[in-house]
C-alpha positions in Angstrom: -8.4 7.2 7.3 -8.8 4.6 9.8 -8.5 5.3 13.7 -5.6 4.3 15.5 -6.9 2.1 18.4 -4.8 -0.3 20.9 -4.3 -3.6 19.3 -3.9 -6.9 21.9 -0.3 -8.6 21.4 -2.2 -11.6 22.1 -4.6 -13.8 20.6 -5.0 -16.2 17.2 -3.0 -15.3 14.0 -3.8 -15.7 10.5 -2.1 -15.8 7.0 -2.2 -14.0 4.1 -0.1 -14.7 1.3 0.4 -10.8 -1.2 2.4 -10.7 -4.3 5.1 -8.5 -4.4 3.6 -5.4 -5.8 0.4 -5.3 -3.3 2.4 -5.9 -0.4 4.7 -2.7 -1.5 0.9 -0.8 -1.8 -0.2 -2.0 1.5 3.1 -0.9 3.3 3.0 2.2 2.0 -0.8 2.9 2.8 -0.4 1.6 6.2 2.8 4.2 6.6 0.7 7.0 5.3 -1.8 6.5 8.0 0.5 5.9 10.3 -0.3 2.4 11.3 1.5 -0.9 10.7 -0.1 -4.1 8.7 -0.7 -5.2 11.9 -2.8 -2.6 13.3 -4.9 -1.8 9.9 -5.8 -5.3 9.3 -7.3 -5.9 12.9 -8.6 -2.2 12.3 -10.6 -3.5 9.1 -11.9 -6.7 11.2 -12.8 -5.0 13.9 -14.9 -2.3 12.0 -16.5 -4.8 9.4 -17.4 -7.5 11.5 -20.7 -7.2 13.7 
């Protein structure tokens, strides 16, 4: 389970196109851990990238 931190508003944006089916995975994962697409994906970044 990831850690819920404080993610900025602010800042650059990116893109990522799912199909239908993974989209429907990752919204229910991210619900499960209480966190919105959002928040796990700059969770992911934050914690992979050094």
């Amino acid at each position: 389970m990831l850690e819920k931190k404080s993610v900025r508003k602010d800042g650059k944006m990116i893109h990522v196109r799912l199909d239908e089916k993974l989209h429907k995975k990752l919204k229910i994962k991210v619900a499960k851990n209480d966190l919105t697409i959002q928040e796990w994906v700059s969770l992911l970044i934050k914690n992979n990238i050094k």
